[in-house]
DOFI-872391 format. One line per 2 residues: their letters; for each residue x, y, z of C-alpha. Coordinates in steps of 0.1 Angstrom, whole numbers, always signed. Example, Ala and Ser with C-alpha at 12.3 -4.5 7.8 and 13.67 -1.06 7.14 Angstrom:
<nodes>
as> +123,-45,+78 ~ +137,-11,+71
</nodes>
This chain:
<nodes>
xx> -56,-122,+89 ~ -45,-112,+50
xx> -12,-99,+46 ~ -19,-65,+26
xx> +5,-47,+16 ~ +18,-15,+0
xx> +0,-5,-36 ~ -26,-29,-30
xx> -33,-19,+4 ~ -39,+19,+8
xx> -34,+23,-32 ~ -56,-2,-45
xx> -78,-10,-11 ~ -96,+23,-12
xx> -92,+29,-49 ~ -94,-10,-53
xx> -128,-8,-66 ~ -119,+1,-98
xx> -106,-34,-103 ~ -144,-47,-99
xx> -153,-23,-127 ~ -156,+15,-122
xx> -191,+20,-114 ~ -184,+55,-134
xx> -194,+35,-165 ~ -219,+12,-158
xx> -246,+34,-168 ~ -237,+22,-208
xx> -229,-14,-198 ~ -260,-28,-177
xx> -263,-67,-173 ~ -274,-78,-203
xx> -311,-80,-199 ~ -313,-62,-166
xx> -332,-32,-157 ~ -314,-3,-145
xx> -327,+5,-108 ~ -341,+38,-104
xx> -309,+60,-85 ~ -333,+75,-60
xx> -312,+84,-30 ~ -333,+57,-9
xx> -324,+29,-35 ~ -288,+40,-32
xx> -286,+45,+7 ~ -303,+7,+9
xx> -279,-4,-16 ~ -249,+10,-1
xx> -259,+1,+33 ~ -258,-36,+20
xx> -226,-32,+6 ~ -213,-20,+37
xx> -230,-47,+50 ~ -207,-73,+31
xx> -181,-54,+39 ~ -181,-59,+76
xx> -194,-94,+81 ~ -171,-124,+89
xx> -162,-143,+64 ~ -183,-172,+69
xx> -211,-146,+63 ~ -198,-128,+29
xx> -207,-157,+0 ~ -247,-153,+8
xx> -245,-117,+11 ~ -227,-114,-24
xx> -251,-138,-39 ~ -284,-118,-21
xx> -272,-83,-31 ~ -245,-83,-56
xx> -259,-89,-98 ~ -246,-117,-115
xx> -234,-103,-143 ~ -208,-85,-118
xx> -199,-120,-99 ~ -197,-132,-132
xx> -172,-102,-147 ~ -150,-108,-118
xx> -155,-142,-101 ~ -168,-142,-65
xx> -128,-156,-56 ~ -114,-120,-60
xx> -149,-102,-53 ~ -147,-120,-14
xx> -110,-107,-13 ~ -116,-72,-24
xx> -143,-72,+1 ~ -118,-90,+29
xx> -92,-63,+19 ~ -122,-36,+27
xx> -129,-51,+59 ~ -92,-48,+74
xx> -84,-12,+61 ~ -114,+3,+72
xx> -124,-19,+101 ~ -119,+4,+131
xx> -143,+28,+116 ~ -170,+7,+100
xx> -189,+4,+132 ~ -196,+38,+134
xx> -202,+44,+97 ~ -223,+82,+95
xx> -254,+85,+72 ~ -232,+99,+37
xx> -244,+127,+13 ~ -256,+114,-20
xx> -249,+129,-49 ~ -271,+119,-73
xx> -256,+103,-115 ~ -263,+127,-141
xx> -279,+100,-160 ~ -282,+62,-158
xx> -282,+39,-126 ~ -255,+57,-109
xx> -250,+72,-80 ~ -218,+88,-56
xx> -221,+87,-19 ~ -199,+105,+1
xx> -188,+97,+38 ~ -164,+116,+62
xx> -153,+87,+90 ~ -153,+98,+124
xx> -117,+103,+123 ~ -121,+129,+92
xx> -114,+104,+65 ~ -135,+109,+38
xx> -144,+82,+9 ~ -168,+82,-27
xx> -184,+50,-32 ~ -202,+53,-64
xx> -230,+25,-72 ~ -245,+10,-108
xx> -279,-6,-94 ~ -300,-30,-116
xx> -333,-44,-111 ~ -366,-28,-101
xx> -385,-55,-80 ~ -346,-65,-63
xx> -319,-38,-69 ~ -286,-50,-65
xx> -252,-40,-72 ~ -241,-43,-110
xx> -208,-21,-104 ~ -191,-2,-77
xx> -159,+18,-67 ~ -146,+30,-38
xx> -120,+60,-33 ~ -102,+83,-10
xx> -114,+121,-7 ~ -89,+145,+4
xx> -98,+155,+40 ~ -113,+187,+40
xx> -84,+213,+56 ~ -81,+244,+58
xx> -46,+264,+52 ~ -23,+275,+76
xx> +11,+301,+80 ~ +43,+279,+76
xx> +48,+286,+111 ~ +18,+275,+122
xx> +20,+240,+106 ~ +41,+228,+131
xx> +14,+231,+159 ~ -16,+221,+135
xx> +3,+186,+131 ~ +14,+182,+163
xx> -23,+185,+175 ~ -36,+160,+151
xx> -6,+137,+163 ~ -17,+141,+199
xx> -55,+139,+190 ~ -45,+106,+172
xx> -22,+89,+194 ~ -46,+98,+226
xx> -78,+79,+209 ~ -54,+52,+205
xx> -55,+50,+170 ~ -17,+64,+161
xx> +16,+50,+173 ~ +49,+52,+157
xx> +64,+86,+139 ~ +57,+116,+119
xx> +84,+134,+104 ~ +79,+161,+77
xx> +109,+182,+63 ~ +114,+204,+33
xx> +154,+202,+22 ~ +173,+200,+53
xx> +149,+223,+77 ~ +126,+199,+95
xx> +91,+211,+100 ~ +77,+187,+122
xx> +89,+156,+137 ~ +79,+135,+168
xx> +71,+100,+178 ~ +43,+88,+200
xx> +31,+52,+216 ~ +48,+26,+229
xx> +76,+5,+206 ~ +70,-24,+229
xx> +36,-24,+256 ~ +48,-53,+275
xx> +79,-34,+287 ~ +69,+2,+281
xx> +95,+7,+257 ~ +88,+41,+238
xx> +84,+47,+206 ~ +113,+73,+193
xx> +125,+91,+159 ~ +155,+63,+158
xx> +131,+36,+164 ~ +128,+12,+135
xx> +95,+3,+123 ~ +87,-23,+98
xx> +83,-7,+69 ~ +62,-36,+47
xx> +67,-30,+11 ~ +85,+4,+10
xx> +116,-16,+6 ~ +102,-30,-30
xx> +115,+7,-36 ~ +150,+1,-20
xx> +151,-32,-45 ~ +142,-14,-73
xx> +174,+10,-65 ~ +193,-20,-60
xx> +183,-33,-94 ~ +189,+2,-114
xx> +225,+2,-98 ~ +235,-26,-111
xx> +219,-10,-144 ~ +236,+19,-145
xx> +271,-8,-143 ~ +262,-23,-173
xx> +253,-53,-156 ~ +219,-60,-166
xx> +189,-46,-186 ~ +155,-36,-179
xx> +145,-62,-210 ~ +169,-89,-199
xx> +149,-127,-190 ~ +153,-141,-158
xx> +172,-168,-170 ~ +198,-149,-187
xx> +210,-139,-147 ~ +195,-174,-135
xx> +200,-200,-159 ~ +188,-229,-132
xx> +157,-210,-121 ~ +133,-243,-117
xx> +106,-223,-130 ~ +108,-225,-169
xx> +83,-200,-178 ~ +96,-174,-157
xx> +131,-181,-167 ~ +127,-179,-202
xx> +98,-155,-205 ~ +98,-129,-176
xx> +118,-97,-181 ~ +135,-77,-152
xx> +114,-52,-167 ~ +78,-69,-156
xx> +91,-81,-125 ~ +94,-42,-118
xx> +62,-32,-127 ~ +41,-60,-117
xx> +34,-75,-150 ~ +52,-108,-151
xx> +19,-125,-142 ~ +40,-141,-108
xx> +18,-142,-75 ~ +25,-137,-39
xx> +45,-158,-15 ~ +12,-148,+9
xx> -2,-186,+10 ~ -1,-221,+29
xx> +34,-230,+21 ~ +44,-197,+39
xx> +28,-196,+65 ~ +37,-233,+71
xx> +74,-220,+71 ~ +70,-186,+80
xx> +94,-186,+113 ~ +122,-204,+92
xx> +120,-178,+62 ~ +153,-160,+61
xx> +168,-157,+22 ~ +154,-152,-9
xx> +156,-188,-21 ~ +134,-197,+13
xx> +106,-174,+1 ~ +111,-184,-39
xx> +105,-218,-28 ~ +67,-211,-12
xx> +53,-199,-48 ~ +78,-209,-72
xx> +60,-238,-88 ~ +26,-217,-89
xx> +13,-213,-123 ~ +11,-179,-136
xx> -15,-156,-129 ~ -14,-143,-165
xx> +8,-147,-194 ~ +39,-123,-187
xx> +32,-86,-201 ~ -7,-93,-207
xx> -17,-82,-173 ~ -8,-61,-143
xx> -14,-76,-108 ~ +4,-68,-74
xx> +29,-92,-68 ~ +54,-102,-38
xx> +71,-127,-52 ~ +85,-105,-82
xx> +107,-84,-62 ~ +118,-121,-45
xx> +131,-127,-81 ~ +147,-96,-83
xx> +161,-101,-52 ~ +178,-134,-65
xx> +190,-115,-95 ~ +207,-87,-73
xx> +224,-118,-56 ~ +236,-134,-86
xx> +246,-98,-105 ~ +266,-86,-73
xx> +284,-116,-57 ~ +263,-102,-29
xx> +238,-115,-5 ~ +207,-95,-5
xx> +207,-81,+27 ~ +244,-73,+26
xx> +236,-51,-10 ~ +211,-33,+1
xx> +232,-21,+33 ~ +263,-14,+22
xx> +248,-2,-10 ~ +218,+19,-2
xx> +213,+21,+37 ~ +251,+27,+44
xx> +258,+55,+22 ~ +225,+72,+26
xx> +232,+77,+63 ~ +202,+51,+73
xx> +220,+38,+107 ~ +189,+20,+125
xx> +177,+4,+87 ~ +183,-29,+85
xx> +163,-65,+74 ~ +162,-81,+112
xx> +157,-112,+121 ~ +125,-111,+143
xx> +141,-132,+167 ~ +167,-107,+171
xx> +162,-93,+205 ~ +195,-68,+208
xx> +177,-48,+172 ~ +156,-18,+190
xx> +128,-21,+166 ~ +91,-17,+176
xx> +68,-44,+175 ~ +39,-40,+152
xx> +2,-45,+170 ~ -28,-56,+158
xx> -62,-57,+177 ~ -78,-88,+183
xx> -115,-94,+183 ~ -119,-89,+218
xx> -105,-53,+219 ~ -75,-60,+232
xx> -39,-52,+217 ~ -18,-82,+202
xx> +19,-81,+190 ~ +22,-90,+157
xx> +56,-118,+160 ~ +32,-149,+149
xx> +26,-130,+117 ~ +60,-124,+109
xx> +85,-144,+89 ~ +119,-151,+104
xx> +128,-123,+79 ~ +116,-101,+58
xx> +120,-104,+19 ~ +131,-82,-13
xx> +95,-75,-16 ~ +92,-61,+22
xx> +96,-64,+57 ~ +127,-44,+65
xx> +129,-20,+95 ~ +141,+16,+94
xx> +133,+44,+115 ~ +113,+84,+104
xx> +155,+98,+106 ~ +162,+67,+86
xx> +138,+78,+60 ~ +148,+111,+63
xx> +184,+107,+54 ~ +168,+88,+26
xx> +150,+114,+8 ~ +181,+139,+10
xx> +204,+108,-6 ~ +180,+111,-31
xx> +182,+147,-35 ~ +217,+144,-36
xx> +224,+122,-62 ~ +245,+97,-36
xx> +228,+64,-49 ~ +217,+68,-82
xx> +217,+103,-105 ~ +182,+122,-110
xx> +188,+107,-144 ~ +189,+72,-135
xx> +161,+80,-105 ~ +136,+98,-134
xx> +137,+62,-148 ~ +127,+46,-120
xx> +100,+75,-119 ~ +85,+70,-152
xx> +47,+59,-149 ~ +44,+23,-167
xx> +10,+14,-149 ~ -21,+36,-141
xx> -37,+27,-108 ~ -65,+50,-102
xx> -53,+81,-93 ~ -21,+71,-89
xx> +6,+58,-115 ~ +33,+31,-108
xx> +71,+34,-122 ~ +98,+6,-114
xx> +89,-4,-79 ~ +79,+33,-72
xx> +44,+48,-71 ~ +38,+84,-87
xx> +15,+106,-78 ~ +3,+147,-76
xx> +3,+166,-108 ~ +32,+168,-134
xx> +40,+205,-122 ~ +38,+187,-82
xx> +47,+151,-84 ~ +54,+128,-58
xx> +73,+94,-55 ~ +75,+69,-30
xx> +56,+35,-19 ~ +35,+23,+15
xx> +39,-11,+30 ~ +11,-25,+53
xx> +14,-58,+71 ~ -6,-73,+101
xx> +7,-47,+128 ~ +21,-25,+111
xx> +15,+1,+81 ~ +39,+31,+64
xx> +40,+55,+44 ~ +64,+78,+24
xx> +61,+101,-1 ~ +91,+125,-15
xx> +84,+153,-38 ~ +121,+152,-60
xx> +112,+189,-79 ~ +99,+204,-44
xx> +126,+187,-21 ~ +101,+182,+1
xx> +93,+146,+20 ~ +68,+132,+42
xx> +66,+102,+64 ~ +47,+82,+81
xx> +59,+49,+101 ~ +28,+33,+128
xx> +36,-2,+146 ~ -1,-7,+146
xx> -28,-15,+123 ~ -37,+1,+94
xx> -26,+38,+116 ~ -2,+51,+88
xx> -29,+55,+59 ~ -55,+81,+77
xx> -25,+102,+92 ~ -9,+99,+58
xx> -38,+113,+41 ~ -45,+141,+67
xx> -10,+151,+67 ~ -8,+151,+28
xx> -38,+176,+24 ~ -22,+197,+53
xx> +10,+202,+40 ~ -1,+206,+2
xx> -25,+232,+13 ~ -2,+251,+38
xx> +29,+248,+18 ~ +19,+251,-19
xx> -6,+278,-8 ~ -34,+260,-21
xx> -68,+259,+0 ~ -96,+231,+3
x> -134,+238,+15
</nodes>
C-alpha cells in the first residue's frame, strides 16, 4: 500500500489532477494533430466511466488501460511513471466509495472538447472531474482534473450545530466508516467534541478525546515552528544552505545548494524517504539520521528552486538542522519546545513498540473486508516530516497556544502563513497550508498514512479551529470536508444550495 500523506493526499489527491494538466485548458492545447471528440454527454459519461475504470483496477491492470483510453500526447506530457501513481493515489482515497460510483450530472464545456461531471458519493462527498477528449473514431482522454465540491448543507442556529454534528458523527461511525475524534471550538467555548470507535479492536479499548492518534504529516507544521524559533533567535535564516548548519552532510548538492527556505516549501527538488530502503528498515527507524540515510544518496528530483514537488525527506533535513542549531535531539525540541508549553500532554513521537503510550492503532481494510492494524506499516518512529501522536484536546490546546502568542508571535506565525506555492485551491506557506478567502483564511496541514488520516484547520483572524483525527483509512478527509461546509455555513452565516 502507498504511503500518502498530508498535501499530497487530500490536497493534491482530489485536486491532484491538476498536476496531469487542468483539463480547464485543453480546449486551446489539443494533441498536436488530434481531433477534438465531440463533448456529447454520451462521449463524456463513456469517457469518464473509463477513467474510473483505471482508477479502480489493480495495478497489474492500469498500464493497458492507460495505453487503451488515455491520448498520447497526455502519457507523453507526463510520463505514464507519475500518471500510474496519480491514478494509485486515486484508488486509495476514494476506494471505499468507487464501487458504488452514482451516474454524475454533466455539465457540458462552453466550447472545445471539454466537459465537467459532477458526482455526490454515497456518503455526500461530492467531486468535478472535468475531461479534454480527442479523437472521433476512438476518444480518449487528452487532459483531466479532479476536485473536491463543497457538500451541499444547509445552515443551522449556533445552537443547533452541536446536534447537526453529532448526528453526522453517529451516522458515520455506525456505517463503519469513522473512528477517532471530532472536536470543534471557537476561542475557548467548545462547540462540539466527542470521540467514537474503538482505539484498539483486539482489546476493545475506546477511542477517547485524550486518545493520541497519529497525526501523519501535521507535524511537518510543528517542524516548521521548530525551525521559525530558532529564527526568531538569530540562529538561522530562511535563505541559509544546508551546509552552512551541516557542513558534513554526505549529500553535496543539497549541502551546498538547498536553502532552509525550499526545504520549507517543497522546492529543494529532495524526494521521499517512502521507497525500498525504508521499508527494508522500517521497524529499526527511530532518528533523523536513520531516515536521511534511506534517500540521501537519491539524485534530485529537480534542480533546487526550479520546481515544487511534495517531499518527506525535506522536513528530515530540517529536522537534522533543528538538531544541530539547538544542541537538542528532535524529539526532545519539539516537546519541551512546542508540546510542553502549549499544554499538549498526550503529544508525543512514540515508539510503536511502546506499549505503556495509550495511543490508537490506525486500521486499514484488507481486501477481504476485514479490519487490519496498521503496525507493519509503521516505522519504529515517526520522522520530522510525520508520524507523531497527539490527541483532538492535544490539538486543541494547540490552536489557543497559537492564538496566544506562547510559541511564536502572530508576527513571526504570519511568516509561516505567507502563501509561497499555489496548489489548486489551496496555497502552501512554510510547512503550513492556507486556505479560505483573505477576509476568512485558514491554516493548518493533514497527514494520511496507511491506517490512519487527520486533519486540522485553525482560522487565526476568527479564533476558530477544527479537527479531525480517524485511526482508520482515509476517515478524516470526508468528515473534514462535511464539517468545514457546516460550520462555515452555520457560523459565518453563509448558506449553500
Amino acid at each position: 500500500m502507498m504511503a500518502i500523506d498530508a498535501v499530497r493526499h487530500t490536497l493534491a489527491a482530489l485536486a491532484l489532477a491538476a498536476a496531469m494538466g487542468s483539463a480547464a485548458t485543453a480546449a486551446s492545447e489539443p494533441e498536436s494533430g488530434a481531433t477534438p471528440a465531440s463533448t456529447s454527454s454520451g462521449v463524456l459519461e463513456e469517457q469518464a466511466a473509463h477513467f474510473w475504470h483505471a482508477v479502480s483496477a489493480g495495478a497489474d491492470e492500469r498500464q493497458a488501460l492507460l495505453a487503451r483510453h488515455f491520448s498520447p500526447g497526455l502519457r507523453e506530457r507526463n510520463g505514464d511513471a507519475d500518471l500510474l501513481e496519480t491514478l494509485a493515489m486515486l484508488s486509495e482515497a476514494l476506494a471505499s466509495e468507487l464501487g458504488a460510483l452514482p451516474a454524475p450530472n454533466v455539465i457540458q464545456g462552453e466550447q472545445g472538447p471539454t466537459g465537467e461531471l459532477q458526482y455526490t458519493l454515497p456518503t455526500g462527498r461530492r467531486l468535478s472531474l472535468t475531461l479534454a477528449v480527442i479523437g472521433t473514431d476512438s476518444p480518449r482522454i487528452d487532459r483531466f482534473a479532479l476536485r473536491p465540491l463543497p457538500p451541499q448543507v444547509a445552515s443551522v442556529g449556533q445552537e443547533q450545530l452541536p446536534a447537526v454534528i453529532r448526528d453526522r458523527v453517529k451516522v458515520e461511525s455506525e456505517a463503519g466508516r469513522f473512528s477517532g475524534a471530532v472536536l470543534v471550538a471557537r476561542g475557548d467555548d467548545v462547540i462540539y467534541a466527542d470521540a467514537v470507535g474503538l482505539a484498539d479492536r483486539q482489546s476493545g479499548r475506546a477511542n477517547t478525546l485524550d486518545t493520541p492518534i497519529n497525526l501523519g504529516s501535521i507535524n511537518k507544521m510543528f517542524t516548521g515552528i521548530a525551525i521559525a524559533q530558532l529564527q526568531a533567535a538569530g540562529k538561522l535564516d530562511w535563505q541559509d544552505t544546508v551546509g552552512l548548519h551541516l557542513p558534513d552532510f554526505p549529500n553535496a548538492t543539497i549541502r551546498d545548494h538547498v536553502t532552509i527556505h525550499q526545504l520549507l516549501t517543497h522546492t529543494s527538488g529532495v524526494g521521499d524517504y517512502w521507497n525500498a530502503a525504508h521499508a527494508a528498515r522500517r521497524h529499526e527507524l527511530d532518528t533523523q539520521q536513520e531516515f536521511l540515510e534511506t534517500f540521501v544518496d537519491q539524485p534530485l528530483r529537480f534542480e533546487p528552486g526550479k520546481g515544487l514537488e511534495y517531499s518527506n525527506g525535506g522536513p528530515v533535513i530540517l529536522g537534522l538542522i533543528i538538531e544541530a542549531v539547538s544542541g537538542s535531539d528532535y524529539y526532545r525540541y519539539i516537546r519541551d519546545h512546542i508540546y510542553r508549553p502549549a499544554g499538549m500532554v498526550h503529544a508525543d513521537h512514540y515508539r510503536s513498540d511502546d506499549v505503556a503510550a495509550g495511543f490508537a492503532l490506525g486500521y486499514l481494510k484488507t481486501d477481504t473486508g476485514t479490519w487490519q492494524d496498521n503496525s507493519a506499516e509503521l516505522s519504529l518512529r515517526g520522522s520530522a516530516a510525520g508520524g507523531g501522536y497527539a490527541s483532538a484536546r492535544d490539538l486543541f490546546a494547540f490552536s489557543r497556544a497559537l492564538a496566544a502568542g506562547r510559541l511564536l508571535t502572530r508576527a513571526q506565525l504570519d511568516v509561516l502563513w505567507t502563501p509561497h506555492q499555489q496548489t489548486g485551491p489551496m496555497a502552501y506557506g512554510y510547512l503550513s497550508s492556507i486556505g479560505g478567502t483573505p477576509e476568512r483564511r485558514w491554516v493548518g496541514h493533514n497527514g494520511g498514512a496507511p491506517g490512519i488520516s487527520a486533519e486540522f484547520i485553525h482560522y487565526p483572524d476568527d479564533d476558530l479551529v477544527i479537527i479531525v483525527l480517524a485511526n482508520q483509512d482515509h476517515a478524516a478527509e470526508g468528515m473534514r470536508e462535511w464539517l468545514h461546509a457546516q460550520v462555515e455555513a452555520s457560523l459565518f452565516e453563509t448558506s449553500q444550495p
